[in-house]
C-alpha positions in Angstrom: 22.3 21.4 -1.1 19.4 22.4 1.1 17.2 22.0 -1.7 18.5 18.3 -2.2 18.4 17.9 1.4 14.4 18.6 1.4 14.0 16.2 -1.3 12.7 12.8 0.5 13.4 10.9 -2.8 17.1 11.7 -2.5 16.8 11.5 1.0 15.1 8.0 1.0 17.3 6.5 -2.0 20.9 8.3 0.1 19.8 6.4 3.6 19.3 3.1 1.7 22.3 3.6 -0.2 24.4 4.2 3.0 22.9 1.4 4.6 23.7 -1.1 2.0 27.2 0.1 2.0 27.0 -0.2 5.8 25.7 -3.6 5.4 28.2 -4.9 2.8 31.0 -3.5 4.7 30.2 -5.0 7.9 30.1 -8.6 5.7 33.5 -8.0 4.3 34.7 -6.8 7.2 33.6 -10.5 9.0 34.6 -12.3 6.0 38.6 -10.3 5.8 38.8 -11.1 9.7 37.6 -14.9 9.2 40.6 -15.0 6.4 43.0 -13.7 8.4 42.4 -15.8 11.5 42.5 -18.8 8.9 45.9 -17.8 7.7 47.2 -17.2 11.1 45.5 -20.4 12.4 47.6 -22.6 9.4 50.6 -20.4 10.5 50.2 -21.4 13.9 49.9 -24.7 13.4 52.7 -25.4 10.2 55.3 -23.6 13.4 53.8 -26.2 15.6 53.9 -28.9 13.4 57.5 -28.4 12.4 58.9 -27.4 15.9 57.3 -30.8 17.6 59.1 -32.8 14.2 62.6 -31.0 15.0 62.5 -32.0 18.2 61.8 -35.9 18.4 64.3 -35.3 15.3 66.9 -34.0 17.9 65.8 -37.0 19.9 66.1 -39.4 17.8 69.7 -38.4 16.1 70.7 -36.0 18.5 72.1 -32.8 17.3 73.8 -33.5 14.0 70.9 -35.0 13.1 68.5 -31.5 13.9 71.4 -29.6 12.0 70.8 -32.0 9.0 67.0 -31.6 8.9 67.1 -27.8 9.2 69.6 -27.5 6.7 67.1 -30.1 4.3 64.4 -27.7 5.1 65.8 -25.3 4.4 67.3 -25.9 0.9 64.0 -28.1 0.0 62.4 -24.7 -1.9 59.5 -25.9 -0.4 58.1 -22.7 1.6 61.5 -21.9 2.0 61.2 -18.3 2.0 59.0 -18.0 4.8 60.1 -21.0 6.5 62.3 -19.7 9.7 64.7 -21.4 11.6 67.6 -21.3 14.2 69.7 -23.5 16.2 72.1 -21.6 18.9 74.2 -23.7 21.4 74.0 -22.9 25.2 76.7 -19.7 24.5 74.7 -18.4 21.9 77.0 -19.5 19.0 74.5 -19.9 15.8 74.8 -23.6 14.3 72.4 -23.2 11.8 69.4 -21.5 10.4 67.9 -18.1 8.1 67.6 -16.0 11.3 70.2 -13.8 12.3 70.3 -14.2 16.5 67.6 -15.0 19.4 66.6 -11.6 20.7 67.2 -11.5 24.6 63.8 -9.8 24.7 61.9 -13.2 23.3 60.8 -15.6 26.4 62.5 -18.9 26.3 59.3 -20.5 25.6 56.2 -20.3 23.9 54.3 -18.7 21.0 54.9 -15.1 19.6 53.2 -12.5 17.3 53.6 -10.4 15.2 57.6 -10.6 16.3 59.9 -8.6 14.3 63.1 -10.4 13.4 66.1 -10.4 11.2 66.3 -12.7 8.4 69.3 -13.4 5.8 69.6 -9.9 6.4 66.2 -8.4 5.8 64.3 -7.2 8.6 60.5 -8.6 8.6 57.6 -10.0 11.0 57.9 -13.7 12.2 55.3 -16.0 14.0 57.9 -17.8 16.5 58.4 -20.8 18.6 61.0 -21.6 20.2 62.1 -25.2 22.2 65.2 -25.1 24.8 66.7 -28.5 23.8 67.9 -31.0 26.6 72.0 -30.5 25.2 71.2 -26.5 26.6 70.7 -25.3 22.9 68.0 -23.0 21.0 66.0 -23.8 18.8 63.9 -21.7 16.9 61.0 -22.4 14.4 59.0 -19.6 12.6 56.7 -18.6 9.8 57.4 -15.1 7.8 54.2 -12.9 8.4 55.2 -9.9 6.2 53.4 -11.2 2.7 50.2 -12.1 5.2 50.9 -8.3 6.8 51.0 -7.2 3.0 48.0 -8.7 2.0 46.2 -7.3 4.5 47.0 -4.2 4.0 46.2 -4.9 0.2 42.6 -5.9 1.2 42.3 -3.1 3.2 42.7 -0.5 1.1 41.0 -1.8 -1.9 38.3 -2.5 0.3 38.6 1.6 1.1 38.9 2.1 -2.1 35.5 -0.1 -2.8 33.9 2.2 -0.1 34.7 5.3 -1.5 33.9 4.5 -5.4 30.2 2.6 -3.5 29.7 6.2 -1.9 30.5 8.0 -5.2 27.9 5.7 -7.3 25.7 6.2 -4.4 25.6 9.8 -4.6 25.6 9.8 -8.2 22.8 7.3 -8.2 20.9 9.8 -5.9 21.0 12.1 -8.3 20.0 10.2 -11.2 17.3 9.0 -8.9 15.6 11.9 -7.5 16.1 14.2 -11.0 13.9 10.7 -12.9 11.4 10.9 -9.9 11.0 14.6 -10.5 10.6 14.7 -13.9 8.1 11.5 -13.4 6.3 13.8 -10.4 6.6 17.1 -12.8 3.6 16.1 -15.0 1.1 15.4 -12.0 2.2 18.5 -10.2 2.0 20.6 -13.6 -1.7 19.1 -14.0 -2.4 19.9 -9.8 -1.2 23.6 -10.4 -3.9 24.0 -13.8 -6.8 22.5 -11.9 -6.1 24.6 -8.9 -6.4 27.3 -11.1 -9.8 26.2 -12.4 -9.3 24.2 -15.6 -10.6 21.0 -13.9 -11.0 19.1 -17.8 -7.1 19.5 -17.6 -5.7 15.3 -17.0 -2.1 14.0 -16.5 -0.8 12.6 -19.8 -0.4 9.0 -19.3 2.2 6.7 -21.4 1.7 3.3 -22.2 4.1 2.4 -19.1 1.9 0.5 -16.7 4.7 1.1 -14.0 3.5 3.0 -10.4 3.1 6.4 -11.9 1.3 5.2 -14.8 -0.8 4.0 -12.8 -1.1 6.8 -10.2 -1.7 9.1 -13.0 -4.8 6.7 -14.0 -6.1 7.1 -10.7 -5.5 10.2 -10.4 -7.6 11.2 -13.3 -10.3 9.1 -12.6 -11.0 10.6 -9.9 -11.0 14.1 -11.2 -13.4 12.3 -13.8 -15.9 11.3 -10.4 -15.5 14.8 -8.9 -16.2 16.9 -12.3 -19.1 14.0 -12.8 -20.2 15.1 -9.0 -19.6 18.7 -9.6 -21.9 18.9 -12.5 -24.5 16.6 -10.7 -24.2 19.4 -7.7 -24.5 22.1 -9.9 -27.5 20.7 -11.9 -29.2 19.6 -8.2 -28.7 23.4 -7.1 -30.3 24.8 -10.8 -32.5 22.5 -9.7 -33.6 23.0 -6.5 -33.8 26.9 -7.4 -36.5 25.7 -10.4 -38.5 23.7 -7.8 -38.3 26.4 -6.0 -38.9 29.4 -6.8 -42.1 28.7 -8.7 -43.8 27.2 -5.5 -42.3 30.5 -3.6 -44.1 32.4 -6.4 -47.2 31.0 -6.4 -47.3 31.3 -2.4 -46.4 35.1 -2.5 -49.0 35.5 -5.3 -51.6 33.7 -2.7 -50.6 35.9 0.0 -50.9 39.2 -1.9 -54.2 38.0 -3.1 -55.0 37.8 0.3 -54.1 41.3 1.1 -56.9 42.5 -1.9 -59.4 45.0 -0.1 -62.4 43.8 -0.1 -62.1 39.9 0.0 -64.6 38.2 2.1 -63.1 35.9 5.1 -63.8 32.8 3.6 -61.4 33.8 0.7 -58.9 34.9 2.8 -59.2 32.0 4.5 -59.4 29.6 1.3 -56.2 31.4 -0.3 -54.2 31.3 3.2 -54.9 27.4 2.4 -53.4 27.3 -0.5 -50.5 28.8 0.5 -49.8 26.4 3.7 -50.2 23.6 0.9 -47.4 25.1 -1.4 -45.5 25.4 1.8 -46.1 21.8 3.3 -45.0 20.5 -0.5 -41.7 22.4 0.0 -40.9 21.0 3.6 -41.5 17.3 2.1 -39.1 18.5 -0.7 -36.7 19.4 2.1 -37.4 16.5 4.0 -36.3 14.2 1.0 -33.5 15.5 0.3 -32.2 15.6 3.9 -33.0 11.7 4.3 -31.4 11.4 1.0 -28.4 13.5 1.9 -28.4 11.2 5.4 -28.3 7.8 3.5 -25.5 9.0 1.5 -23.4 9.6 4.1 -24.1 6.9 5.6 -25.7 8.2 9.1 -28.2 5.7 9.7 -26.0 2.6 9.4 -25.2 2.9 13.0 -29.1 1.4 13.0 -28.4 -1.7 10.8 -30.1 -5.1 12.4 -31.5 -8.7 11.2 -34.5 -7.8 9.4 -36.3 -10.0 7.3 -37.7 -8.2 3.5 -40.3 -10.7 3.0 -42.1 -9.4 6.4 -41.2 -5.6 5.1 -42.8 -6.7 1.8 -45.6 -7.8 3.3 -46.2 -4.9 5.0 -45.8 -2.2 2.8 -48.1 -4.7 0.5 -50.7 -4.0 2.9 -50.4 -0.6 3.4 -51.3 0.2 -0.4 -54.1 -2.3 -0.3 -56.8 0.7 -0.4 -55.0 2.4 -3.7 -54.8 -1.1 -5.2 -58.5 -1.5 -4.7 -59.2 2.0 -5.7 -57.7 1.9 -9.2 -59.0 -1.7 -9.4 -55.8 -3.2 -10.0 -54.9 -6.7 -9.9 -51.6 -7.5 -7.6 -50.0 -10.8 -7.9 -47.6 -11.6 -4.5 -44.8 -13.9 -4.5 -43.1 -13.1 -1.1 -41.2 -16.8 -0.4 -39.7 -18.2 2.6 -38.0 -15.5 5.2 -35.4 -13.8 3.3 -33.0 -12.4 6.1 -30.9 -9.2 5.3 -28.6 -6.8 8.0 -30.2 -3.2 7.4 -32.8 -0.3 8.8 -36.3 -1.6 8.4 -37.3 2.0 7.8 -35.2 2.9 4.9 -35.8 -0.1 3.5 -39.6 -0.3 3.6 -39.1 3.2 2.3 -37.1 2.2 -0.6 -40.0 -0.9 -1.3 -43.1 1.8 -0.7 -41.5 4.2 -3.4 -40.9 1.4 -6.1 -44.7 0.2 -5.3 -45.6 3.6 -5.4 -44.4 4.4 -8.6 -45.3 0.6 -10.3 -49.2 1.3 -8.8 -49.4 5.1 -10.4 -48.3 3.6 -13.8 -49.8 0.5 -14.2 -53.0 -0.5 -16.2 -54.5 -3.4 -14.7 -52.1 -5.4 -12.2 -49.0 -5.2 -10.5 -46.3 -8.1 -9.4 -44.3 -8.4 -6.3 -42.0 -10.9 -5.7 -39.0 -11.4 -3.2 -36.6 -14.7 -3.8 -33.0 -15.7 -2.9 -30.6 -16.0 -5.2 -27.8 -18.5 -6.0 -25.4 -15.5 -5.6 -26.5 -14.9 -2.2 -28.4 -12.4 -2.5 -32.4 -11.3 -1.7 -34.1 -10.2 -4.8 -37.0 -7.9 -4.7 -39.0 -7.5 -8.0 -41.4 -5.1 -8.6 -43.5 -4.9 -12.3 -46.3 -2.9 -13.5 -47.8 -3.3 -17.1 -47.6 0.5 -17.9 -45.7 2.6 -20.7 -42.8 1.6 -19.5 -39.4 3.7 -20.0 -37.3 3.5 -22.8 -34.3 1.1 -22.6 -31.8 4.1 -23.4 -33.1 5.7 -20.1 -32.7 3.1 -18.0 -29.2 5.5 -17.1 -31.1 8.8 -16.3 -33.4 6.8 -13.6 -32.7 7.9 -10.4 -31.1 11.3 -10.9 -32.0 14.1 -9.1 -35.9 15.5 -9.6 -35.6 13.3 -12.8 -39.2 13.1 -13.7 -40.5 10.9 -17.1 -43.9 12.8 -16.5 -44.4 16.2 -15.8 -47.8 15.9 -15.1 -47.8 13.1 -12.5 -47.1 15.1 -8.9 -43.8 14.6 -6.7 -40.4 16.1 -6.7 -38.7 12.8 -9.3 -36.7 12.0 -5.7 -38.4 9.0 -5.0 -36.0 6.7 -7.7 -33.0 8.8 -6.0 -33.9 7.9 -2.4 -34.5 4.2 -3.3 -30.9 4.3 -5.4 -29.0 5.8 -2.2 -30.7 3.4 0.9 -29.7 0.3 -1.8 -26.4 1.6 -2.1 -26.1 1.8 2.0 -27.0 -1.8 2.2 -24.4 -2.8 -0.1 -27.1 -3.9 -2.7 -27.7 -2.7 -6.2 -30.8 -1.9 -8.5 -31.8 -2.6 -11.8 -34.1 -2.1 -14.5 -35.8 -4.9 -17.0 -38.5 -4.3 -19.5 -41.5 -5.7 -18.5 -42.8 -6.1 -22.0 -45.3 -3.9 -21.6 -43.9 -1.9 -18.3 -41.2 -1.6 -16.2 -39.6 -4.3 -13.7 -37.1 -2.7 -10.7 -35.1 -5.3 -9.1 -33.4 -4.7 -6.2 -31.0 -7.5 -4.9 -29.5 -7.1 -1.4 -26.8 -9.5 0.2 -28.2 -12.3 2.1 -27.4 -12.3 5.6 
């Protein structure tokens, strides 16, 4: 029972089977007493209604005339078993009537209930009123109460009865209830326990039911999908990381051992000390990157989000590479609009911009193409082309991914794509990729302000 008792489901599904019952029996119990104080109302009134008629009867005919009606009444089968009446002269003598004798304890006047009385013999409950005539006589109208008393007690106890076979369904429904909700709960807890123990491919079998566990189950194993996804992307960043570097580690220990050679001259030392503090500068802009990208992800520096217009950022991360545009003698075509208003760092997103130009200006062959427009879906879009190689269409998916480079040869980390992917994200924007036919084209719409 304790176990039960823990169970929410069976608590949840016993409490809101208790307070329906509740509810339902507080209705029937309003309902049972507006019936009863309709039948005793009708009572009430049918003793009235026939007491006032007896007496301007006894007015109007005197008493022979009360005798005659009462003995019509009587012997009319109409209600005549629960019809009561009795007509006793000033000494008490009975004239007529189904009651036996006026109790002494009755008042002389008025309206009683629930009164038990004696008629033709058989004791039962009468609703009673009773008129002292002007002649000194009784008289005594009534209504039999015992079949309303009966079915009362009829409604009352199949109404228990109700109750009790409600609270039997109820707990039987409990059952039913939590023993379906554990066996629906069983598979997802089965699965929880195997990827707690490591197998994290293991997913909760789902059936074509597309009820709330169906789709829980869904859910649930899409996102074991996302974390294995992020798992291996952690675990191939780390491999990766440890590739990038060790071999720069390497080649700074070889540079300081070489510098520990006998015999070297100080301009050597001093030349290979130099090449170390280069290896080592490389690795803090490695670090560097991937704090700012770990920062962006988290979302840090949206606490620094303002009005800031990507035309004027454009502009003057355009300038900045003006001297490498001139150097490699390429051509760059600008496009930059009207004032194109966005809510985000200026910082990250100059970064993001100087990255993509970046990478268009170390690929392209003889011009490059900036452009920044609004959208009809509301949003700012930044294009950036070159006329390089260009990347293949079926790696258009691996761009951006950590230290993902397409040329070995070409210096940097392959974070560039990654930071610009993770400062877009921030900003709510997204980026793309179009063949520039020949080249590359990186869009990068972000939501209009």
């Amino acid at each position: 029972m304790k176990e039960l008792w823990r169970s929410i489901s069976f608590r949840l599904t016993l409490n809101y089977g208790l307070l329906a019952v509740c509810t339902t029996l507080v209705l029937l119990s309003f309902v049972f007493l507006q019936v009863i104080h309709v039948l005793h109302t009708q009572a009430s009134r049918h003793v009235g209604a026939t007491a006032q008629r007896l007496v301007l009867e006894f007015e109007r005919r005197g008493r022979e005339g009360l005798i005659e009606s009462i003995e019509i009444a009587l012997s009319d089968h109409i209600d005549a078993d629960r019809e009561i009446y009795l007509l006793v002269d000033s000494s008490g003598t009975k004239l007529v009537g189904n009651l036996e004798h006026v109790s002494p304890v009755w008042p002389l006047w008025g309206e009683l209930s629930e009164v038990q009385v004696v008629r033709e013999g058989v004791t039962t409950v009468g609703r009673l009123r009773m008129h002292t005539l002007p002649d000194g006589a009784t008289l005594v109208v009534g209504y039999d109460m015992q079949e309303m008393n009966e079915l009362k007690l009829l409604i009352g106890q199949v109404g228990l009865a109700a109750i009790v076979v409600a609270v039997l369904l109820i707990a039987f429904g409990t059952y039913v209830f939590r023993t379906e909700l554990q066996l629906r709960l069983s598979n997802i807890r089965d699965t929880a326990v195997q990827i707690r123990s490591g197998h994290l491919k293991q997913r909760i079998p789902v059936d074509n039911s597309n009820d709330e566990f169906s789709q829980l189950a869904r859910d649930i194993n899409s996102m074991m999908d996302r974390i294995q996804d992020l798992m291996l992307g952690v675990r191939h960043i780390s491999d990766t990381i440890a590739h990038n570097l060790r071999t720069p580690l390497t080649r700074v220990l070889g540079y300081l051992r070489d510098a520990q050679r006998v015999g070297l001259s100080q301009e050597e030392v001093l030349a290979t000390q130099q090449k170390a503090i280069r290896e080592i500068e490389s690795l803090n802009q490695l670090f560097a990157k991937l704090l700012q990208i770990s920062e962006v992800e988290v979302g840090v520096r949206r606490q620094s989000f303002d009005e800031v217009d990507m035309s004027r950022i454009c502009s003057d991360v355009i300038e900045l590479y003006d001297a490498v545009v001139e150097e490699k003698n390429l051509t760059l075509d600008i496009d930059l609009g009207k004032s194109s208003w966005v809510s985000g760092d200026a910082d990250l997103l100059a970064s993001a911009v100087a990255n993509l130009l970046d990478n268009a200006i170390k690929h392209a062959r003889h011009h490059v193409t900036v452009s920044v427009q609004q959208t009809k879906a509301m949003t700012v879009r930044v294009s950036i082309a070159d006329d390089g190689a260009g990347v293949p269409e079926a790696m258009y998916g691996q761009l951006g991914q950590h230290f993902m480079r397409l040329d070995e040869k070409m210096p940097g980390h392959g974070l560039g794509l990654t930071s610009v992917l993770a400062i877009v994200k921030l900003h709510g924007g997204t980026v793309s990729w179009e063949d520039n036919s020949p080249g590359l084209r990186v869009l990068l719409d972000l939501p209009l302000l």
